[in-house]
C-alpha positions as CSV (number, residue, x, y, z in Angstrom):
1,X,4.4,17.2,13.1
2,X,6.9,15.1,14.8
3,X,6.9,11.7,15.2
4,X,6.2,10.5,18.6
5,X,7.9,8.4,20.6
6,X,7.2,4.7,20.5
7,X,6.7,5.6,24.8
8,X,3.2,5.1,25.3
9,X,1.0,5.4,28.5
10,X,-0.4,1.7,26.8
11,X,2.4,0.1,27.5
12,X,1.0,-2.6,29.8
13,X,-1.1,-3.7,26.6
14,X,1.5,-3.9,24.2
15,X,5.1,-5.5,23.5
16,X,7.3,-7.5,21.0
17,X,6.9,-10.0,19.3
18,X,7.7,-12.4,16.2
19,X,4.1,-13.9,15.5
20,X,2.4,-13.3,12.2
21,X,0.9,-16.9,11.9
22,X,-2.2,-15.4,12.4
23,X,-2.7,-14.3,8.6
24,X,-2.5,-17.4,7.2
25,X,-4.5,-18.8,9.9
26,X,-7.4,-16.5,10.0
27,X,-10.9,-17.7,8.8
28,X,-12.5,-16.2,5.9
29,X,-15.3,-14.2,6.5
30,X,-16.9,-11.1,4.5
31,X,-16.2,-7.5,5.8
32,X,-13.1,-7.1,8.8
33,X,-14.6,-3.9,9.2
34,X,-18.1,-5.1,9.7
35,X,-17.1,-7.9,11.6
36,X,-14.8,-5.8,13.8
37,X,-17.5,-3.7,14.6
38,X,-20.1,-6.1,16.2
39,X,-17.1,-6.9,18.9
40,X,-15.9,-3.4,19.1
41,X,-15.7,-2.2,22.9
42,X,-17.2,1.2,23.9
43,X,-15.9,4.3,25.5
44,X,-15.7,8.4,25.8
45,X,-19.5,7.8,24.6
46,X,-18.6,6.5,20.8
47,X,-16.9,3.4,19.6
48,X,-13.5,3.4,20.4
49,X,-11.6,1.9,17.5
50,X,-7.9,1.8,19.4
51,X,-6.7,2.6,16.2
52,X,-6.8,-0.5,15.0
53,X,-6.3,-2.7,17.9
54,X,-9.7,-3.1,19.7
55,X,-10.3,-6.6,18.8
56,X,-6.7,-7.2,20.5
57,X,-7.6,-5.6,23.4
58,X,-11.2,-6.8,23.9
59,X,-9.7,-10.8,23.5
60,X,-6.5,-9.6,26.2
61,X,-5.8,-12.7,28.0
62,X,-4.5,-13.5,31.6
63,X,-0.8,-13.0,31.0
64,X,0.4,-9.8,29.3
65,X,0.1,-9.2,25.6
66,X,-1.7,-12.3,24.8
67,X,-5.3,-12.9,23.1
68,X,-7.5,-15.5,24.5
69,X,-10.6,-16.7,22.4
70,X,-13.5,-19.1,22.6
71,X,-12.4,-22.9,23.5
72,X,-9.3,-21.3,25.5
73,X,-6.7,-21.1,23.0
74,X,-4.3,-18.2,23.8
75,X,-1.7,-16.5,21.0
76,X,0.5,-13.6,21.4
77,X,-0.5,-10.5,20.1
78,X,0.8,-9.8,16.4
79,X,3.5,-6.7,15.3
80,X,1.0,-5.0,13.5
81,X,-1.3,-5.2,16.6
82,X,1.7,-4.0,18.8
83,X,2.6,-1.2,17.0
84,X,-1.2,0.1,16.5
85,X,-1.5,0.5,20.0
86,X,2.1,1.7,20.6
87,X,0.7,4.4,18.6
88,X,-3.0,4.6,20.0
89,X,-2.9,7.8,22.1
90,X,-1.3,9.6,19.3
91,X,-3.5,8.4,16.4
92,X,-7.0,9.3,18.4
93,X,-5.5,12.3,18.8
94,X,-4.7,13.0,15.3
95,X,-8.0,12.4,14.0
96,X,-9.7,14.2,16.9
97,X,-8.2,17.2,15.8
98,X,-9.1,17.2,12.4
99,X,-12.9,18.7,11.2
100,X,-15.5,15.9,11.2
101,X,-16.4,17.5,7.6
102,X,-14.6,15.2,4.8
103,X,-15.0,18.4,2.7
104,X,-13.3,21.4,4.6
105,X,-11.4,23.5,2.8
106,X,-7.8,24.2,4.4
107,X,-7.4,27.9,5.3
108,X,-4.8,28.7,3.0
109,X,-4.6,27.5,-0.7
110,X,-1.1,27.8,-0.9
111,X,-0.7,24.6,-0.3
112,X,-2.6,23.1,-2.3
113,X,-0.4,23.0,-5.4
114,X,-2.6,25.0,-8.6
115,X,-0.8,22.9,-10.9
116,X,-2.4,19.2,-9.6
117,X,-6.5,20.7,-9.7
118,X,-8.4,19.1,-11.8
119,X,-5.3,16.7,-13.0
120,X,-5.4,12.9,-13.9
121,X,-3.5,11.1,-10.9
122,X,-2.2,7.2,-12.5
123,X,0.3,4.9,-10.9
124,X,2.6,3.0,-13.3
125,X,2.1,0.0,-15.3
126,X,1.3,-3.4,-13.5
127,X,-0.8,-1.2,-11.4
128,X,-0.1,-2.4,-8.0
129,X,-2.5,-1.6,-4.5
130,X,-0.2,1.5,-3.4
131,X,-0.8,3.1,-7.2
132,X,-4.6,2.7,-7.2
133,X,-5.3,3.6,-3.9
134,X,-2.9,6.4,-3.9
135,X,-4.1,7.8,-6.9
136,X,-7.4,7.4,-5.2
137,X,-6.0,9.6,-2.4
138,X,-4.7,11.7,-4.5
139,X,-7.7,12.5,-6.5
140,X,-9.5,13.0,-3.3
141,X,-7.1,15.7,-1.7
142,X,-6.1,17.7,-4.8
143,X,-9.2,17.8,-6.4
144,X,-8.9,15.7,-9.5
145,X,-9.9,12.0,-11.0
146,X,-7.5,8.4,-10.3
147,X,-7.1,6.3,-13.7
148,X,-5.7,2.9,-14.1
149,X,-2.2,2.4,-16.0
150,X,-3.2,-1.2,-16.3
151,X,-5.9,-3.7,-15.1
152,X,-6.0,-4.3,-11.0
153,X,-5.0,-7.5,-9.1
154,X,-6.6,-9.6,-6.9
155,X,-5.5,-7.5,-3.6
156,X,-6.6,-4.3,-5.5
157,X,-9.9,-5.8,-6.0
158,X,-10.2,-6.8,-2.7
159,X,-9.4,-3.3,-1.1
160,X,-12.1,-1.5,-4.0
161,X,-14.7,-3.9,-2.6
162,X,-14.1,-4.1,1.3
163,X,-14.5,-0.1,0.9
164,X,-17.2,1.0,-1.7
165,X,-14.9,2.5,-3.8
166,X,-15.7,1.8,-8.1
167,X,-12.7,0.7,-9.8
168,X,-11.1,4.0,-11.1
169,X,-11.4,4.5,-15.6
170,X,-8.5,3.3,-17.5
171,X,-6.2,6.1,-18.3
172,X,-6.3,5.8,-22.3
173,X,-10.0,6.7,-21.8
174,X,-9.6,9.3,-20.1
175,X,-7.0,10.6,-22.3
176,X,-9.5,10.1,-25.7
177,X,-12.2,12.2,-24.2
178,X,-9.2,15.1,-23.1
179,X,-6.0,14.6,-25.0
180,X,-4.7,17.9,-23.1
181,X,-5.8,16.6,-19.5
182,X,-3.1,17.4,-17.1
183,X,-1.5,14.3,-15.8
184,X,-0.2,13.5,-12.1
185,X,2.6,10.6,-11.8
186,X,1.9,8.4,-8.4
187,X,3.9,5.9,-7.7
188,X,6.6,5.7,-10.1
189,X,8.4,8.6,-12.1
190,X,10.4,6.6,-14.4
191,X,9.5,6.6,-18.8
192,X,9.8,2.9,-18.5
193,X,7.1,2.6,-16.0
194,X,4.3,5.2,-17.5
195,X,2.0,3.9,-19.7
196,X,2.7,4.9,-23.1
197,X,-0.9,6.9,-24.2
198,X,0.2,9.6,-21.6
199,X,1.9,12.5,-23.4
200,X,5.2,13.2,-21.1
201,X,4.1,17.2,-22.0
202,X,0.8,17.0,-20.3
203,X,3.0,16.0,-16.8
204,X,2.5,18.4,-14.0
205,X,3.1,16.5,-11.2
206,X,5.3,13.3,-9.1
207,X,4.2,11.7,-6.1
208,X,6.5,9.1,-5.1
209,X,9.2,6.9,-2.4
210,X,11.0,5.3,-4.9
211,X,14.7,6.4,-5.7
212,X,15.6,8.3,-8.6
213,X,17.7,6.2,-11.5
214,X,17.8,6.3,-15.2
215,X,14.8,6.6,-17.5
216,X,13.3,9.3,-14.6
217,X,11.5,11.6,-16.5
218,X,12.9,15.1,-17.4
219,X,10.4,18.0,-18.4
220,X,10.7,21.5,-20.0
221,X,9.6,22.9,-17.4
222,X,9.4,23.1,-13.7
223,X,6.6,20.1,-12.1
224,X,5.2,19.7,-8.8
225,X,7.7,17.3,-7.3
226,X,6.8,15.2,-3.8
227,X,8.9,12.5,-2.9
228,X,9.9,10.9,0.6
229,X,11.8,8.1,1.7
230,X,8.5,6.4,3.3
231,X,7.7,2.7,2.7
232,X,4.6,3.7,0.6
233,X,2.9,6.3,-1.9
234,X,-0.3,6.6,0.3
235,X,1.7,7.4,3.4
236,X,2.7,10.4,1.5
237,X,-1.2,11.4,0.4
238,X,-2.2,10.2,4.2
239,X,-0.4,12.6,5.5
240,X,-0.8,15.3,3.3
241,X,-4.1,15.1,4.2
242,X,-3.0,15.9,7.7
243,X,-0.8,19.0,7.5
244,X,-3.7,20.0,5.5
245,X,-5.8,20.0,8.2
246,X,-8.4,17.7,5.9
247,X,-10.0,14.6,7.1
248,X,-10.3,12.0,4.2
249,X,-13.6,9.8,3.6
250,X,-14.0,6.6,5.4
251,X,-13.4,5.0,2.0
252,X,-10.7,7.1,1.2
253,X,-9.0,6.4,4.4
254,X,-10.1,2.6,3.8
255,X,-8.1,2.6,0.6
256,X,-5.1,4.5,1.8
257,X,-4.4,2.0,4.9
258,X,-4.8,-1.1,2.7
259,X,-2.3,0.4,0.2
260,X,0.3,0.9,3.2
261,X,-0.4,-2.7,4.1
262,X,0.3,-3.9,1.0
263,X,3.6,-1.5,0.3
264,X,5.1,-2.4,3.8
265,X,4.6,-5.7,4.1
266,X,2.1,-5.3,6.6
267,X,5.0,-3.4,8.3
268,X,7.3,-5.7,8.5
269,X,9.4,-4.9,5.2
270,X,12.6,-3.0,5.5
271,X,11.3,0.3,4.0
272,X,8.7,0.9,6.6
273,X,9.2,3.7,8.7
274,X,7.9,5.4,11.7
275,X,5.5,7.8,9.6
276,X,4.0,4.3,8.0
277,X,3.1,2.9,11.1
278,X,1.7,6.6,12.2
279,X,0.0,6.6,9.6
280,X,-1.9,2.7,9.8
281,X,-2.6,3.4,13.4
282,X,-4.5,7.2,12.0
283,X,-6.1,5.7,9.0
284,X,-7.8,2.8,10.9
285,X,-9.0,5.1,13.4
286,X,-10.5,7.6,10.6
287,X,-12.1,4.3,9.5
288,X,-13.1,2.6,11.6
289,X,-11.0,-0.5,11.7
290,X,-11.1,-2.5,14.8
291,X,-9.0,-5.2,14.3
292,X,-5.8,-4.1,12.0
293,X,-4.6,-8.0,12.2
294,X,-7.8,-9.6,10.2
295,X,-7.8,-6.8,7.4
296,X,-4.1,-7.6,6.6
297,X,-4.8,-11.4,6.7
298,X,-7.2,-11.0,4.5
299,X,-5.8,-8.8,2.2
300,X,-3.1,-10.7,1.9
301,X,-5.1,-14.0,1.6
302,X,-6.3,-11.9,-1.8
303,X,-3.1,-11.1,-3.0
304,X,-1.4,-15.0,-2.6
305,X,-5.5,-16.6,-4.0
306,X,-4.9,-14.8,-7.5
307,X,-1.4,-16.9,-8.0
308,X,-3.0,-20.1,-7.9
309,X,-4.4,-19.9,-11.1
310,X,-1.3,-18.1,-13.0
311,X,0.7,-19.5,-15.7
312,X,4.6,-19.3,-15.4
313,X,4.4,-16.6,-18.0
314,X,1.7,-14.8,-15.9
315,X,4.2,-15.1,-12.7
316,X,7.3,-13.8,-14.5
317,X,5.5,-11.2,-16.2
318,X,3.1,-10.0,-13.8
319,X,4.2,-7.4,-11.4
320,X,7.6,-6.9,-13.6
321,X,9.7,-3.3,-13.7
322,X,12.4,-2.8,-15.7
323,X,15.8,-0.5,-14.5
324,X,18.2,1.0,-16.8
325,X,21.2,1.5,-15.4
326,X,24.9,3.3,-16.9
327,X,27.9,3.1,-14.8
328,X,31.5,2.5,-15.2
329,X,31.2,-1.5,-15.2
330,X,27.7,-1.7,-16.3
331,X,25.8,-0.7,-19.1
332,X,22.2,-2.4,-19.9
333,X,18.4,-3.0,-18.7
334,X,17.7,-5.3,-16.2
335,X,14.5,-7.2,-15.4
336,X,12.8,-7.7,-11.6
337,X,9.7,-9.5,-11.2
338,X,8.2,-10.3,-7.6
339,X,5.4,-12.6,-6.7
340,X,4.4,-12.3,-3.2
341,X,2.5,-15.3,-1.8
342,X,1.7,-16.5,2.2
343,X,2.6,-20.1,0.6
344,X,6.1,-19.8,-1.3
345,X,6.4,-23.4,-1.7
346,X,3.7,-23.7,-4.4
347,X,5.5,-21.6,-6.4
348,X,8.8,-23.1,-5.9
349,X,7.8,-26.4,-6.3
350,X,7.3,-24.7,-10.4
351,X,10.6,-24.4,-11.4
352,X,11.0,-26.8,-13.7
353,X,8.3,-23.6,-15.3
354,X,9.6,-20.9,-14.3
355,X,13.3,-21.1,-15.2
356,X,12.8,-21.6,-18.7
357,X,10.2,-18.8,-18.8
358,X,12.5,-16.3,-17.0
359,X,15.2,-17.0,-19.5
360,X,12.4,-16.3,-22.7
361,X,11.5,-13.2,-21.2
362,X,14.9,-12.3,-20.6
363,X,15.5,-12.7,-24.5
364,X,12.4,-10.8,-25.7
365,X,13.0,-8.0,-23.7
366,X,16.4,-8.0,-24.4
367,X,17.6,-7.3,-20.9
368,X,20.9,-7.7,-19.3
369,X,19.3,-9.7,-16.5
370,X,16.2,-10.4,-15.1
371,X,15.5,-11.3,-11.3
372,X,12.6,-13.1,-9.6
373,X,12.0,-12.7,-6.3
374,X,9.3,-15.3,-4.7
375,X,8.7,-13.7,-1.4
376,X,6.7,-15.5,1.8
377,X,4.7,-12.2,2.8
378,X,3.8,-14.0,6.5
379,X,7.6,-15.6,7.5
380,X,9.5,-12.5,5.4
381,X,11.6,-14.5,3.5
382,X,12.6,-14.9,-0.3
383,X,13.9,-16.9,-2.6
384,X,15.5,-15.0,-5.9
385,X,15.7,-16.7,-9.3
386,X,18.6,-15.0,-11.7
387,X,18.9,-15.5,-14.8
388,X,22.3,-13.4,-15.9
389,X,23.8,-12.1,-19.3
């Protein structure tokens, strides 16, 4: 399946353009998808959910590409809106095509890997959105259960409750009621990453976009290997579930499209690729999301609200991975930490904190380096913090 061509026989309601203000400006309110829905605009006899972009179109204002709401205020149309609807003809079509059923059983089992039924699918530690919601995925296409390396984040909680979906069982439980369970990697496939109760013998399976460096995990024998060079774990699964010729659950479609928003910077971030956006625009017409730009804003409004309250040790520690790296000029473990936040300048305004704790965990980890990236999720800029041998 080919990705098709940004053309689009939409292209009156769509076009470029640099504004994002509209996720920090956004009002809080309790469901997008419930509140999407009593605005949604009708045809072919169902809702029409423009894969995301109904709430755009049904606000279109008088010149092109622009949104006009109560009281007359106008604002241009968002990326993430543009490049739903870039995408709408394809996505409806997409999900059209596949059985209304969310349990049909693709015609031919081969493939569906034997290896990954009935296996344990777990992200990596400082469980991120892509890992729990792909593992979520995951479990859902394969035919298994999604565990927790670690406990979820703000964003993660956010995405469990806007869907329905219980928080998945931490994977040490799991693993003390079936010490012999087979176990899927998702998201990550280095030793370094994995939490430690899983038993590197028991590993049957990667799913994964990240590159391959030292500390990747090496097996006796052959695994089920899946990785791409896509901007997120769950575009992987989302798609998989479409050359399968499987539709997922609302909820399991829910989960998926958050996780991509979350990985991809609400598309914006320089992974992102044209399956991701395929993908988002699919997803949010599976379910049922009518306006793409007030799930993100809120998602991300999750993600920054959890920071507020973090010590400097909770920032520099808290979504942390560690590389090991052996080349010619360099030999040693280095440290990256990234907070993501819609306002950077609270956290840079802590540095007089956060130096001194970067330097402390540098020491008790005994790394080479150790990097912390601050990143503004809604202007797409960052400010690193180094702290060197």
């Amino acid at each position: 399946m080919p990705p098709p061509s940004d053309q689009s026989n939409k292209t009156d309601q769509t076009g470029k353009n640099d504004s994002n203000d509209e996720i920090s400006n956004q009002p809080v309110t309790s469901s997008p998808r419930k509140r999407a829905r009593t605005t949604s605009v009708s045809s072919r006899g169902s809702v029409d959910h423009h894969a995301g972009g109904a709430e755009a179109l049904r606000l279109a204002g008088s010149e092109p590409n622009t949104k006009q709401y109560d009281g007359g205020i106008v604002r241009k149309r968002t990326d993430i809106e543009n490049y739903v609807l870039e995408r709408e003809s394809a996505a409806h079509e997409i999900a059209e095509a596949l059985p209304k059923e969310i349990t049909s059983i693709p015609k031919i089992d081969l493939f569906i890997p034997e290896a990954l039924k009935d296996a344990i699918f777990v992200g990596h530690l400082v469980t991120d959105l892509d890992s729990v919601g792909g593992a979520i995925g995951a479990a859902a296409l394969y035919g298994g259960k999604a565990a927790l390396a670690s406990e979820v984040n703000s964003e993660t909680a956010f995405a469990l409750e806007e869907w329905g979906v219980d928080k998945p069982r931490r994977i040490e439980d799991l693993l003390k009621e079936n010490p012999d369970a087979k176990v899927c990697l998702v998201d990550h496939q280095q030793t370094s990453q994995m939490n430690p109760a899983i038993n590197l013998d028991n590993v049957v399976g990667v799913i994964d976009h990240h590159a391959l460096q030292s500390k990747t995990i090496v097996t006796d024998r052959p695994i089920y290997i899946d990785i791409r060079p896509w901007g997120s774990m769950s575009t992987i699964i989302a798609h998989t579930f479409l050359t399968h010729n499987r539709r997922p659950s609302t909820e399991v479609a829910g989960m998926l499209l958050c996780a991509i928003l979350s990985d991809t910077l609400n598309l914006q971030g320089p992974t992102t690729t044209e399956w991701d956006r395929l993908m988002v625009a699919v997803l949010s017409e599976i379910a049922e999301v009518d306006d793409i730009q007030f799930l993100a804003s809120q998602q991300f409004k999750a993600k920054s609200k959890e920071l507020a309250g973090l010590s400097a040790h909770g920032l520099v520690h808290g979504d942390q991975k560690s590389f090991s790296f052996k080349t010619d000029n360099f030999v040693g473990d280095v440290g990256f930490a990234v907070v993501e936040t819609t306002d950077d300048e609270v956290i840079i305004d802590r540095l007089d904190e956060l130096l001194p704790e970067i330097v402390a965990c540098k020491k008790e980890k005994e790394l080479s380096a150790l990097f912390l990236a601050v990143v503004n999720i809604v202007e797409l800029k960052g400010t690193l913090l180094i702290c060197g041998p």
